[in-house]
N, C-alpha and C positions, 0 to 999 in steps of 0.2 A: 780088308786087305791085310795080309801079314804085312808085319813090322819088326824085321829082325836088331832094329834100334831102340827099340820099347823097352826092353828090362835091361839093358846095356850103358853100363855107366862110359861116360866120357873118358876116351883115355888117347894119351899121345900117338900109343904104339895103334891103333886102331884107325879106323878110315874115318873122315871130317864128316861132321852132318850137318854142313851146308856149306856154301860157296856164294860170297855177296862181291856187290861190282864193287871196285874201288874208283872213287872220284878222287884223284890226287891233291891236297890240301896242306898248305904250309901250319893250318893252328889248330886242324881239328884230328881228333886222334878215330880209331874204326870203335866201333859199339862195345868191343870186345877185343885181346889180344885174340892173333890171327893166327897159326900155326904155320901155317907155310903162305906163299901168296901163289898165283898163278898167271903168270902173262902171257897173252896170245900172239900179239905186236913186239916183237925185243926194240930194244935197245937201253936206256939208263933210265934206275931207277933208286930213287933216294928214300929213304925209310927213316924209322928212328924207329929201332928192336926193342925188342920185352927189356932188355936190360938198362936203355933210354939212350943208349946210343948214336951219335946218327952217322947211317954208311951210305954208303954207295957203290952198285955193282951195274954192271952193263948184263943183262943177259938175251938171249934169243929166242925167237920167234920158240913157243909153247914152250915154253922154259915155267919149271918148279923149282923157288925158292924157299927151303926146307930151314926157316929161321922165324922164333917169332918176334911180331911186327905191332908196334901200335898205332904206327901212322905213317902213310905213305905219305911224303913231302911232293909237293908242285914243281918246286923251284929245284932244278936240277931232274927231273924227271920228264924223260920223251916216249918209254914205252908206253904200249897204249893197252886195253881190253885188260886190263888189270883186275881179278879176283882176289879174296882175302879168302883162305880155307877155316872154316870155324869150328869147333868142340859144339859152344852149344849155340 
């Protein structure tokens, strides 16, 4: 099968090469910084970003949040179907 990802370094401006669920967790951070997230279910969702941050945005049903994430928080969080967009 071609693999136009194979000699292709990881880069921001580029498309994600892969997409993990997110289980929303108050102490555990995702495997990796996340590049963007992806929600399918809207409503709030609480994070703590690459810069350690922690915010909170409300957004809508297949809503892309183009910020990076090292942990999506429980507490304060009701959107649901929640993905992390990943480099590697």
């Amino acid at each position: 099968m071609f693999d136009p990802f194979k000699n292709r370094q990881a880069d921001l401006n580029g498309p994600a090469r892969d997409m993990l669920p997110v289980t929303p967790n108050d102490g555990t951070d995702l495997p990796a910084v996340a590049v963007a997230l992806f929600v399918e279910s809207g409503g709030a969702v609480s994070f703590v970003s690459q810069a350690g941050e922690t915010r909170s945005v409300t957004l809508g049903d297949f809503s892309l949040l183009p910020v990076g994430v090292r942990r999506v928080r429980a507490t304060g969080t009701d959107a649901s179907g929640i993905h992390a967009l990943m480099l590697g």
